[in-house]
C-alpha positions in Angstrom: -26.4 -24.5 3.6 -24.6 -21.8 1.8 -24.8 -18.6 1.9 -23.2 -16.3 -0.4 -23.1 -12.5 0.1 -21.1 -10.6 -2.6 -18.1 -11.3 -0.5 -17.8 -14.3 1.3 -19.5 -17.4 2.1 -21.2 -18.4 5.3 -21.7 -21.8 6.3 -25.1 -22.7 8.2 -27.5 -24.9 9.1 -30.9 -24.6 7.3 -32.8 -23.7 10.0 -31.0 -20.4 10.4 -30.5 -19.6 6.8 -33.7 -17.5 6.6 -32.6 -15.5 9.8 -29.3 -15.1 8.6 -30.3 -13.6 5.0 -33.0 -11.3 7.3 -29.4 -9.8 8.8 -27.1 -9.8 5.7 -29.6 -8.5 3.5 -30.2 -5.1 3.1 -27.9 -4.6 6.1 -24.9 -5.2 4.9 -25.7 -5.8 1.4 -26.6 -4.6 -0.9 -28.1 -4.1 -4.7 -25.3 -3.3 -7.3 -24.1 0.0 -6.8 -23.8 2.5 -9.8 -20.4 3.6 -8.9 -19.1 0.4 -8.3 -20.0 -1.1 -10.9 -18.6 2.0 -13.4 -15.2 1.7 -11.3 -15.2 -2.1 -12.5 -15.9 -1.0 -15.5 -12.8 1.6 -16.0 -10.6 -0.9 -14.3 -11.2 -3.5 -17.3 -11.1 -1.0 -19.9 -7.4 -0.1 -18.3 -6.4 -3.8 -18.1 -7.2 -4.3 -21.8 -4.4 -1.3 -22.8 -1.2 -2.3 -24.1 0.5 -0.1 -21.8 -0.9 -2.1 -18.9 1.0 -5.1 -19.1 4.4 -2.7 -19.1 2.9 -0.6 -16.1 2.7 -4.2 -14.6 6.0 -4.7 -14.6 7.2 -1.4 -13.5 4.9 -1.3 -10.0 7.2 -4.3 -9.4 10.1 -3.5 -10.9 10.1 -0.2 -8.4 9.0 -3.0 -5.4 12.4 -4.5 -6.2 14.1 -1.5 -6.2 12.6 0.0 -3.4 13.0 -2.9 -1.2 16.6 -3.3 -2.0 16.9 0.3 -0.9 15.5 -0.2 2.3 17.7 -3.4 2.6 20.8 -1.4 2.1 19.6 1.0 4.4 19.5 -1.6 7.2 15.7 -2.0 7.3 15.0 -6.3 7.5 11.8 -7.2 4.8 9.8 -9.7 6.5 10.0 -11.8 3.3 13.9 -11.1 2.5 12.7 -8.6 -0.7 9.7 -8.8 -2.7 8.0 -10.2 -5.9 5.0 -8.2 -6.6 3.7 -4.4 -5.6 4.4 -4.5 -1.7 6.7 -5.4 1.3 6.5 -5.9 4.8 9.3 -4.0 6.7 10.0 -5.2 10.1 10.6 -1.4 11.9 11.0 -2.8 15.7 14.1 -4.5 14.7 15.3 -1.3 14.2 13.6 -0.1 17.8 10.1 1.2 16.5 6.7 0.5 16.2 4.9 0.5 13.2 3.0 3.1 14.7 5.5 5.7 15.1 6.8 4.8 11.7 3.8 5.8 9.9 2.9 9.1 12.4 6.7 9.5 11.4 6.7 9.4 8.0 3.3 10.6 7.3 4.8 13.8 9.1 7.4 13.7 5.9 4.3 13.3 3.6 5.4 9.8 2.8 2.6 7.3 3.1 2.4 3.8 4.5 0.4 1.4 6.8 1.4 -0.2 10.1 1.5 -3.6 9.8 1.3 -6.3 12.0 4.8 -8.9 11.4 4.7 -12.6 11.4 5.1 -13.4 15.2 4.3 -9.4 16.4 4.7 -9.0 20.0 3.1 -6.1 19.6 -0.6 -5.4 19.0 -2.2 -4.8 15.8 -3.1 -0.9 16.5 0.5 -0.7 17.2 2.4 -3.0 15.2 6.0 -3.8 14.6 5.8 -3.3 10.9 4.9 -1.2 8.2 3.8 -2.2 4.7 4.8 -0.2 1.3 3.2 -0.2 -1.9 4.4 1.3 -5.5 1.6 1.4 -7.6 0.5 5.0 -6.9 4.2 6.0 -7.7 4.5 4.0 -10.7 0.7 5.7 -11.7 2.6 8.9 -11.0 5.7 7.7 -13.6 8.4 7.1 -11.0 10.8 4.6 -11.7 13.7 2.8 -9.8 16.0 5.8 -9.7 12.9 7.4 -7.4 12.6 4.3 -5.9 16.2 4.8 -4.3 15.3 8.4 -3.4 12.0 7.4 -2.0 13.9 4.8 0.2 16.7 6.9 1.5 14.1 9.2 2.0 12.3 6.9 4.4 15.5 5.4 6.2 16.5 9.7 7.1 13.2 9.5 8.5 13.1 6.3 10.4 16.4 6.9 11.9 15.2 10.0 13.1 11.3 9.3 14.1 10.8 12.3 16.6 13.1 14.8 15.0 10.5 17.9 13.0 13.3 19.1 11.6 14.8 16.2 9.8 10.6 15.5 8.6 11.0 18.8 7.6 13.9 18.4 5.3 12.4 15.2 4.1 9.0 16.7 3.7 10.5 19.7 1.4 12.3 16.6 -0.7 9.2 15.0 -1.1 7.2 17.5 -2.4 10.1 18.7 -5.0 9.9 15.1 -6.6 5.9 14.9 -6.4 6.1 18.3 -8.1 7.9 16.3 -11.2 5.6 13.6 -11.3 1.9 15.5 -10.7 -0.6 13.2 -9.8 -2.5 13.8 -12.8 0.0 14.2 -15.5 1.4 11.4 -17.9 0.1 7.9 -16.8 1.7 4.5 -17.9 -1.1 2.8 -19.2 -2.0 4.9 -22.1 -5.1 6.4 -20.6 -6.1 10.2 -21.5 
């Protein structure tokens, strides 16, 4: 039998299907909630803007940009660059953990996730990567030339993971560019 919560299927034999619904169902799921379902909503309406498409390419067009920075920078991409909104960077090549990197550059108000690395040595609450995204730049109206800044940014930081006063420096940086691009000023895909 099949069962089907709103994400995910679980496979099972008949005679625990019941059972299994009893635990699922309101436990972990549940009815179709408002919010979620006006969030959906919001994110179709954006998609069917002209402006999307363009904002689309942009999020990626600063991924490229971005990771080429970091490549310059001497940082290794687990997958050599990138072709959508993200990359994995490979930090314990250059003698961190992923967790230092983001205490490190969270310090520097610069946001990203450890990540665990194909093969990581490490474990996953400590990782040997970190992953970076662009869409929430590109919402904010960056474009590659911040990409470069953002990236040299991150390298001053990663060079120097336990040193306040280059996060400081950094920190300062990154709030003179957010101040240019507000979070709630002009956004790419023609929304109000």
């Amino acid at each position: 039998t099949l069962r089907g919560p709103r994400s995910g299927l679980i496979m099972c034999r008949e005679a625990l299907a019941k059972d299994l619904d009893r635990t699922v169902f309101p436990g972990t799921q549940g009815g179709p909630l408002v919010h979620v379902v006006a969030a959906k909503a919001v994110c179709l309406q954006e998609a069917l803007r002209p402006g999307f498409i363009e904002y689309q390419r942009q999020i990626v067009a600063n991924a490229k940009a971005l990771a080429g920075i970091l490549i310059q920078e001497g940082f290794r991409l687990v997958s050599g660059g990138t072709d959508n909104h993200l990359m994995l960077v490979d930090v314990f090549s250059a003698g961190l953990t992923g967790q230092v990197a983001e205490k490190s550059l969270e310090d520097a108000h610069i946001t990203v996730n450890k990540n665990a690395i194909p093969f990581d040595k490490n474990p996953p609450l400590i990782a040997s990567g970190i992953r970076v995204g662009t869409p929430a730049v590109t919402t904010r109206g960056m474009a590659e030339t911040e990409m470069e800044t953002i990236g040299r940014l991150m390298a001053r930081v990663l060079r120097s993971p336990m040193d306040p006063q280059v996060h400081g420096q950094v920190r300062q940086e990154v709030l003179a560019l957010t101040t240019k691009f507000p979070l709630y000023g002009r956004r790419l895909t023609g929304a109000a």
